[in-house]
PAROKOL-399558 format. One record per residue: residue in one letter; z, x, y of N, C-alpha, C in turn. Coordinates in Angstrom, 1 decimal. Atoms other than C-alpha are relative to their C-alpha. Layout:
 code    n.w    n.u    n.v   ca.w   ca.u   ca.v    c.w    c.u    c.v
    A      Z      X      Y      Z      X      Y      Z      X      Y
...
# end
This chain:
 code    n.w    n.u    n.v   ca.w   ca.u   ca.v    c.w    c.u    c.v
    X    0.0    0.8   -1.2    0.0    0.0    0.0    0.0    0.9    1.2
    X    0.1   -0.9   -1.2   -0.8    1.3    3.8    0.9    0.4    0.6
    X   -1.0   -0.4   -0.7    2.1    2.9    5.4   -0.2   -0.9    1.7
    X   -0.1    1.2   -1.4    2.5    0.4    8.9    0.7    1.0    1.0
    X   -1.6   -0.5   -0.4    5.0    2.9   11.0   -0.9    0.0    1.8
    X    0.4    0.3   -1.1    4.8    3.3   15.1   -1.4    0.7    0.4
    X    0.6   -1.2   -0.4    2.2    6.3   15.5   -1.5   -1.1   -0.7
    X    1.1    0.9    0.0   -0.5    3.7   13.6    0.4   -1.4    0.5
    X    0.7    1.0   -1.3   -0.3    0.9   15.7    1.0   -1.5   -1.4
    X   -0.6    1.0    1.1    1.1   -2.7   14.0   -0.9   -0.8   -0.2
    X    1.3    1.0    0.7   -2.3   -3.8   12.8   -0.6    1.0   -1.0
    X    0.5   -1.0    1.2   -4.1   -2.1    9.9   -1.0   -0.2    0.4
    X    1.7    0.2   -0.7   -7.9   -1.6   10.5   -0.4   -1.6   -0.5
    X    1.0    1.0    0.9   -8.7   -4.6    7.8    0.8   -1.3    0.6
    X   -0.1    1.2   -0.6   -6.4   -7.0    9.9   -0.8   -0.3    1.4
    X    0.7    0.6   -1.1   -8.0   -6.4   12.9   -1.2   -0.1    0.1
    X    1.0    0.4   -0.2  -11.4   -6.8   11.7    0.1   -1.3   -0.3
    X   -0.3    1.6    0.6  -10.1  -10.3   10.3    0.2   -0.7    1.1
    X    0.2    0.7   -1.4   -8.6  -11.1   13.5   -1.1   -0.4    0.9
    X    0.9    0.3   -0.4  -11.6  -10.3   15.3   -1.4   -0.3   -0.6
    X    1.2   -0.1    0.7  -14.1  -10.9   12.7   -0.9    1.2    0.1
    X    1.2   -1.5    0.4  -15.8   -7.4   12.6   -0.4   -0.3   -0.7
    X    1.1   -0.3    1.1  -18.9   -6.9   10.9    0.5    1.7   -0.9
    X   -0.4   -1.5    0.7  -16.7   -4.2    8.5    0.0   -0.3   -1.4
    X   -0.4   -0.1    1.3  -16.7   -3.3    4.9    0.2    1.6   -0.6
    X   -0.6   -1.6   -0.3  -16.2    0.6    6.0    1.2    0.4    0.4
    X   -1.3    0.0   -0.8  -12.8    0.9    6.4    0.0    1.4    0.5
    X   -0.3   -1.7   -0.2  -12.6    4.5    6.4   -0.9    0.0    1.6
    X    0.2    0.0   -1.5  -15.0    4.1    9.8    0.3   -0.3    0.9
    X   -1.4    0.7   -1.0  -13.1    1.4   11.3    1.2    1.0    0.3
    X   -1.0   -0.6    0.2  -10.2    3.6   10.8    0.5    1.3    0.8
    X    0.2   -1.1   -1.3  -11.6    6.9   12.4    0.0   -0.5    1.9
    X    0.0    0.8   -1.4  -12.4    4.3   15.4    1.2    0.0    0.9
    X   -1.0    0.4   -0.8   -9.2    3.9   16.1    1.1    1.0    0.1
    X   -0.9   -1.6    0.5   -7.6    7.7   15.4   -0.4    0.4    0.8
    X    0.1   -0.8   -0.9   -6.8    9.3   18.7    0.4    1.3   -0.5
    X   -0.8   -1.5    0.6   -6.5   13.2   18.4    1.2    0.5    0.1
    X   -1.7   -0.2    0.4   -3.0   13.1   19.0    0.4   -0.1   -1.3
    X   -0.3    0.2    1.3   -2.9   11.7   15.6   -0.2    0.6   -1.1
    X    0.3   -1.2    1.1   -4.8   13.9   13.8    0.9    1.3    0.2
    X    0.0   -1.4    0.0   -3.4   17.4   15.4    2.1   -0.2   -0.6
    X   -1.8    0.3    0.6    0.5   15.4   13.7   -0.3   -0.6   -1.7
    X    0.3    0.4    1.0   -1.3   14.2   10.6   -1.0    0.7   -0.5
    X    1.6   -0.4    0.1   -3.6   16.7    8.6   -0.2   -0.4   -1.3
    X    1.1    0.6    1.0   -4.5   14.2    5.9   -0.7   -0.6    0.7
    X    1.7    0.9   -0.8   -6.4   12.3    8.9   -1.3    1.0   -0.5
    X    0.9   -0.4    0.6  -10.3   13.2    7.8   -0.3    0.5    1.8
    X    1.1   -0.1   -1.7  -11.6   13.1   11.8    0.5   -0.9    1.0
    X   -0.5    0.9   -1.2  -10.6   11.5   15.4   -1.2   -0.7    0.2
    X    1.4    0.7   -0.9  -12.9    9.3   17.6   -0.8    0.2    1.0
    X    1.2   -0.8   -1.5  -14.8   11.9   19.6   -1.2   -0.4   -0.7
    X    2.0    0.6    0.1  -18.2   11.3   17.9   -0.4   -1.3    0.3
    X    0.2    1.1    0.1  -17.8    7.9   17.6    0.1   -0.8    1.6
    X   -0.6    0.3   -0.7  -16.6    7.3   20.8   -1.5    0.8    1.1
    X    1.1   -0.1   -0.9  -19.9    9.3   22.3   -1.3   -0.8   -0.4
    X    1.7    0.9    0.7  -22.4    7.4   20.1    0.5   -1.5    1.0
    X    0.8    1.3   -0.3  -21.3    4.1   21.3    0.3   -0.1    2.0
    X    0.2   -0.3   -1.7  -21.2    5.2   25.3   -1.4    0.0    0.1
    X    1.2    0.3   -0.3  -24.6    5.7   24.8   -0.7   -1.2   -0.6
    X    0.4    1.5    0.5  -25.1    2.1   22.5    0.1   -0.9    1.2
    X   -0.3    1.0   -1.1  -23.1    0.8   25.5   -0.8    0.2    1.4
    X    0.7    0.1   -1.0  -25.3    1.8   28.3   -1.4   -0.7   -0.4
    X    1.1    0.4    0.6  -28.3    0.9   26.4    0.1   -1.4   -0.5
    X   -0.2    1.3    0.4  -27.1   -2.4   25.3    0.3   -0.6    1.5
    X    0.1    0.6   -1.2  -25.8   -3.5   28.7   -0.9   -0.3    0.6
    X    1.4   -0.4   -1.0  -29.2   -2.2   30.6   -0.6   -1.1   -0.8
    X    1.2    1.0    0.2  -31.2   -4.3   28.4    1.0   -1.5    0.0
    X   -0.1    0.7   -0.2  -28.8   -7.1   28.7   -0.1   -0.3    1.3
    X    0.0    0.2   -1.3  -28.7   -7.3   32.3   -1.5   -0.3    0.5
    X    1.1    0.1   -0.8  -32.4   -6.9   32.5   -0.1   -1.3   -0.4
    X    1.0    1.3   -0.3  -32.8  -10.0   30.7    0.9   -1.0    0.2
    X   -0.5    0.4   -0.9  -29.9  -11.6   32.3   -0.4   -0.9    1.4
    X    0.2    0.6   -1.2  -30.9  -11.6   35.5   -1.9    0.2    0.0
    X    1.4   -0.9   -0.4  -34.8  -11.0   35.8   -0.8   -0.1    1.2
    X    0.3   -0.3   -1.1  -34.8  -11.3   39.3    0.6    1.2    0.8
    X   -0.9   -0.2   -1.0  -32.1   -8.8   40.3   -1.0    1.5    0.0
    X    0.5   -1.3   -0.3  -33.5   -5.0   41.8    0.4    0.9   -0.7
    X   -1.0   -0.7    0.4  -33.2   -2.1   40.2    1.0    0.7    0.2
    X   -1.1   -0.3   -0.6  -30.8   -0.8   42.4    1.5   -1.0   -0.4
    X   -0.6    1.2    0.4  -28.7   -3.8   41.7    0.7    0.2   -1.3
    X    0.4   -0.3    2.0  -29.3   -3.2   37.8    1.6    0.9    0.1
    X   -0.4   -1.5    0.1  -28.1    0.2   38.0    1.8   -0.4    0.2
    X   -1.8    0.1   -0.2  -24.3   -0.7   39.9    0.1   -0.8   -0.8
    X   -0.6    0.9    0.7  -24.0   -3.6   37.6    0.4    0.6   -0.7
    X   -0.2   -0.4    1.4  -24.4   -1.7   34.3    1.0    0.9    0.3
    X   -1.0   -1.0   -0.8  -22.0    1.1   36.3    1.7   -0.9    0.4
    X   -1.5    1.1    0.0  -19.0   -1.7   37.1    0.0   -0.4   -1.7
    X   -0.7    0.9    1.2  -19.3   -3.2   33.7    0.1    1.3   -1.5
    X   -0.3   -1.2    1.7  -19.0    0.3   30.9    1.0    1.0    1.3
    X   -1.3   -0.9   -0.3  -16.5    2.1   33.9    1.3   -0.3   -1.0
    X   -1.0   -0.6    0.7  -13.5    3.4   32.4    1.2   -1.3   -0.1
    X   -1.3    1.0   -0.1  -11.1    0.4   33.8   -0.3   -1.3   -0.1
    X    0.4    1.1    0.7  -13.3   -2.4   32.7   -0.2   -0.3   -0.9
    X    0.0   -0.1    1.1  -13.9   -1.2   29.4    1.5   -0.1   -0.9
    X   -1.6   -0.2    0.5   -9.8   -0.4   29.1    0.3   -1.9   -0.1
    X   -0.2    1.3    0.0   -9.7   -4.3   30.1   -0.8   -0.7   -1.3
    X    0.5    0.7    1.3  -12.1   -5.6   27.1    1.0    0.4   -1.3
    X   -0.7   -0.7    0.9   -9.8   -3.6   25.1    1.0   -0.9   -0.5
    X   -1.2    0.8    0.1   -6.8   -5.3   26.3    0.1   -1.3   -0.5
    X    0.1    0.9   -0.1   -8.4   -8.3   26.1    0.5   -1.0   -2.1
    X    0.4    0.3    1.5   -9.0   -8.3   22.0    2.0    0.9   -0.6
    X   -1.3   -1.0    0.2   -5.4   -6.0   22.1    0.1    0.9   -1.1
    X    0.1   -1.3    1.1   -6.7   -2.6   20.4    0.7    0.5   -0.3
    X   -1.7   -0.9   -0.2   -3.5   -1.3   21.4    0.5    0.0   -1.1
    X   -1.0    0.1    1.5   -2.2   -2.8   18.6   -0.2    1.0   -1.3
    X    0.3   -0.7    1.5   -4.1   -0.8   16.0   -0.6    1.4    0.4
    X    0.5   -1.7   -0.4   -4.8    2.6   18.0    1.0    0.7   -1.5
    X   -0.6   -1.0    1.0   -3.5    5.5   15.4    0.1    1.3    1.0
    X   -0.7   -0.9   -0.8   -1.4    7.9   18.2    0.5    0.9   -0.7
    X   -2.0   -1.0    0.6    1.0   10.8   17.7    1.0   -0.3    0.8
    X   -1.4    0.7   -0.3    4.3   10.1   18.2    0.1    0.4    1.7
    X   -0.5   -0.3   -1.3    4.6   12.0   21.5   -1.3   -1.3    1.0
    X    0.5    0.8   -1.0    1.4    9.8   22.9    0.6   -1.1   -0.1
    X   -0.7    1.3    0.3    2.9    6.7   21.4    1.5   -0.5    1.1
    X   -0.6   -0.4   -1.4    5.9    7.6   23.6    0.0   -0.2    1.4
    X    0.4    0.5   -1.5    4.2    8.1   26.6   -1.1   -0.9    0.5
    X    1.0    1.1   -0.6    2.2    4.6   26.6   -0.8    0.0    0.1
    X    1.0   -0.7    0.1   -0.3    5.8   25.1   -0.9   -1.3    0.1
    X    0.3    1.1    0.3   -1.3    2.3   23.7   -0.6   -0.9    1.5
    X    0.3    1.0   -1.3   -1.6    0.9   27.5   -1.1    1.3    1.4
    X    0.3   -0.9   -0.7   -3.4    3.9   29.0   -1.5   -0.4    0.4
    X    1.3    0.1   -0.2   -7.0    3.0   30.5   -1.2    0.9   -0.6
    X    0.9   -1.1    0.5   -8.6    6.4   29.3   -0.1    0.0   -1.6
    X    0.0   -0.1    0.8   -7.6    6.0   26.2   -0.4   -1.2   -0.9
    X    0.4    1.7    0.8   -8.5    2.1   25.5   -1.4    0.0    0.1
    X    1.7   -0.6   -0.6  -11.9    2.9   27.2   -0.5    0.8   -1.4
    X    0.8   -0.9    0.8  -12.5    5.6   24.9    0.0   -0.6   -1.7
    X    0.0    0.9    1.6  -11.2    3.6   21.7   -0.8   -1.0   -0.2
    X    1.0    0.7   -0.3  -13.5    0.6   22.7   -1.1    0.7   -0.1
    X    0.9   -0.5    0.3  -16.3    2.8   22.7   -0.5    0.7   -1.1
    X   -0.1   -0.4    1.3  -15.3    4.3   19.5   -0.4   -1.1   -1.1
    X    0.2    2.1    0.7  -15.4    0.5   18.3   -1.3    0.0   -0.2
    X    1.5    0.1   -0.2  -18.8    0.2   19.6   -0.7    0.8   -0.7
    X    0.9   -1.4    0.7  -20.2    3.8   18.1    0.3   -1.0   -1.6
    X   -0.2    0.0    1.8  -18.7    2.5   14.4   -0.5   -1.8   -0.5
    X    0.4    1.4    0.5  -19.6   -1.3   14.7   -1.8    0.1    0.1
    X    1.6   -0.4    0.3  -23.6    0.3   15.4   -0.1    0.4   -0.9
    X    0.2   -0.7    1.8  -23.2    2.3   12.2    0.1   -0.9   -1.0
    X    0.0    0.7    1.3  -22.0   -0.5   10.1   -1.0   -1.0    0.1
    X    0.7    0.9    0.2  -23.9   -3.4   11.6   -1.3   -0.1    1.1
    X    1.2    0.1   -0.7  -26.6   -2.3   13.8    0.1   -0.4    1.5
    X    0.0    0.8   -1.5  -27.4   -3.5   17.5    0.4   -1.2    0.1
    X   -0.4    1.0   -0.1  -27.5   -6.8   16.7    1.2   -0.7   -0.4
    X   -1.3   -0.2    0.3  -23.8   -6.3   15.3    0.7    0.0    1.4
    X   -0.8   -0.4   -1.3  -22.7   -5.0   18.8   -0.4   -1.2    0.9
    X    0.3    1.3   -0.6  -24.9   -7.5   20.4    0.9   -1.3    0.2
    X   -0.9    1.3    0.3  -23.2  -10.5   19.4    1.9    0.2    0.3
    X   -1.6    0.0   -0.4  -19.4   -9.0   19.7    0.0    0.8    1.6
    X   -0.2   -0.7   -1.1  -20.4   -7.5   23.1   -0.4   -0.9    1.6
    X    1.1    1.4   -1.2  -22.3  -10.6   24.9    0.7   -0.4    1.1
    X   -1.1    0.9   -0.5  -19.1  -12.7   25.4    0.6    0.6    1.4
    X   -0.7    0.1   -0.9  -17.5  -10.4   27.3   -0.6    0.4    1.3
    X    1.2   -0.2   -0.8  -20.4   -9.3   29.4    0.1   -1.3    1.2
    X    0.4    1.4   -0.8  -21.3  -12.4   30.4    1.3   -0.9    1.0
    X   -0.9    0.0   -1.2  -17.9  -13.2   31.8    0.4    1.2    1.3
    X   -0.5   -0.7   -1.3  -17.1  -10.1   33.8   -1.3    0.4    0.7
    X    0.9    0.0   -0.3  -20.5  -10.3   34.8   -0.2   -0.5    1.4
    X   -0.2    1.2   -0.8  -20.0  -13.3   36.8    1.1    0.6    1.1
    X   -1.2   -0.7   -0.9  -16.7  -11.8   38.1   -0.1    0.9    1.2
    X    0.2   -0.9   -0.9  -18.2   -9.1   39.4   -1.0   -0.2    1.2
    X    0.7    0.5   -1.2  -20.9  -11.0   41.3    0.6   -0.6    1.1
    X   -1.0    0.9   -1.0  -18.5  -13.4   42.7    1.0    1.0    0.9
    X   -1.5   -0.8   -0.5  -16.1  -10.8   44.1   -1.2    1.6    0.5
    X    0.8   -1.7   -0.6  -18.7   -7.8   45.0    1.0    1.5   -0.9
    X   -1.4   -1.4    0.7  -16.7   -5.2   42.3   -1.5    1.3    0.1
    X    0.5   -0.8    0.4  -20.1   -3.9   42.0   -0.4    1.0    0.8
    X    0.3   -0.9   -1.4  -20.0   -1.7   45.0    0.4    1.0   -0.8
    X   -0.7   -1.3    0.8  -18.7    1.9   43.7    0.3    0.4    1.6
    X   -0.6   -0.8   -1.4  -16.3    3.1   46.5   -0.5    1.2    0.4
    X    0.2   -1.0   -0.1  -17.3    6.5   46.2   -1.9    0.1    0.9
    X    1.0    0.1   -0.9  -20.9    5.5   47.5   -0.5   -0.6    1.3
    X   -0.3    0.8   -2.1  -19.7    3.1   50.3    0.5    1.1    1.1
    X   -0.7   -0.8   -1.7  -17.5    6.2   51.9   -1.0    0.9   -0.1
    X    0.8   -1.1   -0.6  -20.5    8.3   51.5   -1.0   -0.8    1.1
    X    0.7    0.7   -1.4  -22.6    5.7   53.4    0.5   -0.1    1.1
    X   -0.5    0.2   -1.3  -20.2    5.3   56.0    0.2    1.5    0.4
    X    0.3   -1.1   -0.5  -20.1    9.3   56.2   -1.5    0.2    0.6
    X    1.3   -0.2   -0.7  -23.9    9.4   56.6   -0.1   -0.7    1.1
    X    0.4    0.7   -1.2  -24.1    6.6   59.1    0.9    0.5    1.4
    X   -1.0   -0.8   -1.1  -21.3    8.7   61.3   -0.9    1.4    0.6
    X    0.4   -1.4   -0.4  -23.5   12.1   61.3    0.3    0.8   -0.7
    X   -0.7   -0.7    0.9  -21.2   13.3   58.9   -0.6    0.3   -1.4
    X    0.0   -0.5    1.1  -21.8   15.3   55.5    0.6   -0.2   -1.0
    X   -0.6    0.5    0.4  -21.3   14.1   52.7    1.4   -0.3   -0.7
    X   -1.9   -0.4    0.1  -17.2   13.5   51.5    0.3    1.2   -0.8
    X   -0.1   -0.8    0.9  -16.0   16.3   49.5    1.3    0.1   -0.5
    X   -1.1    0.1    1.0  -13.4   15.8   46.8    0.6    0.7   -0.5
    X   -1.0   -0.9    0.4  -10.6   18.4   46.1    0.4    0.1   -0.6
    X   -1.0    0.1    0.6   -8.6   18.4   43.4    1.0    1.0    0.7
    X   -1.4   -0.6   -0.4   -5.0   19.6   44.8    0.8    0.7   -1.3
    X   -0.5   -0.1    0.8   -3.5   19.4   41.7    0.1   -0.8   -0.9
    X   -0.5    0.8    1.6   -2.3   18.3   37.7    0.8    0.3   -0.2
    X   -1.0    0.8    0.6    0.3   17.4   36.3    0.1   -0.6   -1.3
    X   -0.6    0.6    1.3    2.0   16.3   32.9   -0.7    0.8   -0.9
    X    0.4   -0.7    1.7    0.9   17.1   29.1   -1.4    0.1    0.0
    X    1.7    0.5    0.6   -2.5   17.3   27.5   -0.7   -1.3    0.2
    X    0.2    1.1    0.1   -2.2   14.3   26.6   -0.4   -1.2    1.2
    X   -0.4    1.3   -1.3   -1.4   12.2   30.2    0.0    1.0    1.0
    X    0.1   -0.8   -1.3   -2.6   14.5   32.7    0.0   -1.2    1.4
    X    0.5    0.9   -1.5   -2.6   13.3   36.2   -0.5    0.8    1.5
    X    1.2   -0.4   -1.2   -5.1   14.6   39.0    0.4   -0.6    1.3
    X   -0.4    0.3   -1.0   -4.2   14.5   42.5   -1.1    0.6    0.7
    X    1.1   -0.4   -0.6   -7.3   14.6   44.7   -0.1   -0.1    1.5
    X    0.0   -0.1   -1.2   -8.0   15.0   48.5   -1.4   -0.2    0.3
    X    1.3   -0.1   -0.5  -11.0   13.9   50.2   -0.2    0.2    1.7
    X    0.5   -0.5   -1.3  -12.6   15.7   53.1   -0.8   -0.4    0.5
    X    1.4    0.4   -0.5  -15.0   14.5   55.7    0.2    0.4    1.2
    X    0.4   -1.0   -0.9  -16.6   16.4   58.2    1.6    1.5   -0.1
    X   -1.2   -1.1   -0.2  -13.6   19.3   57.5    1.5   -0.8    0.1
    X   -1.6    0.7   -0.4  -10.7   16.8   57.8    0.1   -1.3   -1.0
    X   -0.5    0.8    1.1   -8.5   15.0   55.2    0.3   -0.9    0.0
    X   -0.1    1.3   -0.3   -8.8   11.6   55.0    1.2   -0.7   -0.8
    X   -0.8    0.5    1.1   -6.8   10.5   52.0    0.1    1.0   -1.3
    X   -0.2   -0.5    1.3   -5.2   11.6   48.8    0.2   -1.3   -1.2
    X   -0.4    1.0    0.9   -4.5    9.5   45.5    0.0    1.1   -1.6
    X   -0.2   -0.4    1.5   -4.0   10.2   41.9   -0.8   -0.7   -0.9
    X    0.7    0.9    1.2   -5.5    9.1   38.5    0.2    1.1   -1.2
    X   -0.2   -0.3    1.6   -5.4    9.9   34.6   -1.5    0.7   -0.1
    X    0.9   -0.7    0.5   -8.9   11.5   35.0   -0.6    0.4    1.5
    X    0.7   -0.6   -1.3  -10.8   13.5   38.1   -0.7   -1.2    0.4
    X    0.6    1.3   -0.8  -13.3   10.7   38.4    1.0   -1.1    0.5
    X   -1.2    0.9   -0.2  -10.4    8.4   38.0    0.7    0.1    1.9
    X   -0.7   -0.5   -1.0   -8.3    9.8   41.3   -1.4    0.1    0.9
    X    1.0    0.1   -1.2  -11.9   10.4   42.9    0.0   -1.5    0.6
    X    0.1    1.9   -0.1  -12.6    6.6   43.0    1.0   -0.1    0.7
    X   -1.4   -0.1   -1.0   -8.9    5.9   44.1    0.0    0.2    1.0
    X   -0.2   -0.8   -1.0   -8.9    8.0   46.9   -1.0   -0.5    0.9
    X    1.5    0.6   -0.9  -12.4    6.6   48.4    0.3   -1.4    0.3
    X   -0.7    1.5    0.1  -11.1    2.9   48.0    1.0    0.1    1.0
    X   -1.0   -0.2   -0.7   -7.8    4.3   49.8   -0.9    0.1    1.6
    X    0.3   -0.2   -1.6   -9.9    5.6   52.9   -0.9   -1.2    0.1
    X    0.9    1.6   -0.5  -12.3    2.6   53.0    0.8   -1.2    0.2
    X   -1.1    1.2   -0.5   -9.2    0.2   52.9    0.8    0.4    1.3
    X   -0.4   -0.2   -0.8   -8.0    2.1   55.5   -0.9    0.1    1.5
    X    1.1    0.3   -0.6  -11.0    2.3   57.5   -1.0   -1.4    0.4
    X    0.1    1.4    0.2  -11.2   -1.6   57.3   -1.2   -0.1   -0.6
    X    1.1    0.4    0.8  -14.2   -1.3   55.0   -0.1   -0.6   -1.2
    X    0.1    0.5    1.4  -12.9   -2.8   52.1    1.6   -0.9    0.1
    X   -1.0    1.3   -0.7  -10.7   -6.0   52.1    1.0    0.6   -1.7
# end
């Protein structure tokens, strides 16, 4: 019988393809899916983590969005296209589909990430989602991912139209740098902070020579974003 303890999560792979109906009869792949490398470098009967798997379906997921979106909308520009598919596979939207289906439950951590919250981490639900995706194309194809990827598309889709998410901060404060005279922002890392595991990035952004804002984040892009959001809210450019 499968050992249940906290470092694997309190779902087993074969409940949570039940729960969510996955197309699985690979456990052993499901299983890698959900095996962060904390887990492996505390367990060396694990076989492998979810770095391959987790780059195969980043690129399923860009390629599956793009062609949903084209035939979505088939009036919107490609410029348009491009930020949509860019809001809807970023790091804190994907961590949210995650939450949504609650991967958390059946991530496979080491004790020390388990600890530090690992289970609720954006970087790390992102990249387990993706892991999902890489192993649900291996067992059931595109039109596997298709069908368990549609649903949530098509709502945060909407979301993002209705509310403008699909702006990317980082290219609003370079526009409002160009339309100043100014060159464009340039982003510092100051400093990191914490373990391997839960680093945190403290970034600074410059424009024309002078420091506008600082912020933090769990990954460089992460804290970039942040920081550009911070000065365009402060800049009354962003409500």
């Amino acid at each position: 019988m499968e050992q249940n303890n906290s470092t694997q999560g309190v779902e087993t792979p074969q409940q949570l393809a039940r729960r969510l109906k996955l197309p699985f009869t690979d456990w052993l792949l499901l299983s890698r899916a959900l095996t962060h490398r904390s887990y492996l470098n505390e367990h060396p009967d694990a076989v492998e983590d979810n770095e391959r798997l987790e780059f195969l379906g980043d690129a399923v997921l860009d390629f599956m969005v793009g062609a949903w979106l084209y035939n979505r909308y088939p009036e919107m520009p490609e410029g348009d296209l491009t930020r949509m598919r860019s809001a809807l596979v970023h790091t804190e939207q994907l961590a949210e589909f995650a939450r949504h289906i609650h991967l958390g439950d059946a991530l496979r951590l080491g004790r020390g990430e388990d600890q530090a919250g690992g289970r609720n981490r954006d970087p790390i639900l992102c990249d387990t989602f993706e892991a999902l995706i890489g192993a649900m194309y291996l067992e059931a194809g595109i039109k596997g991912v298709e069908k368990f990827i549609a649903p949530f598309l098509a709502e945060s889709a909407e979301d993002i139209l209705a509310n403008n998410k699909a702006e990317d901060p980082k290219s609003l404060l370079q526009e409002w740098a160009q339309s100043k005279g100014f060159p464009a922002p340039q982003y510092v890392t100051q400093n990191s902070s914490g373990p391997d595991h839960s680093k945190v990035f403290e970034v600074v952004v410059r424009i024309n020579g002078k420091p506008y804002g600082s912020s933090t984040g769990h990954s460089k892009q992460a804290a970039e974003k942040a920081v550009a959001k911070l000065v365009l809210e402060k800049l009354g450019l962003l409500d």
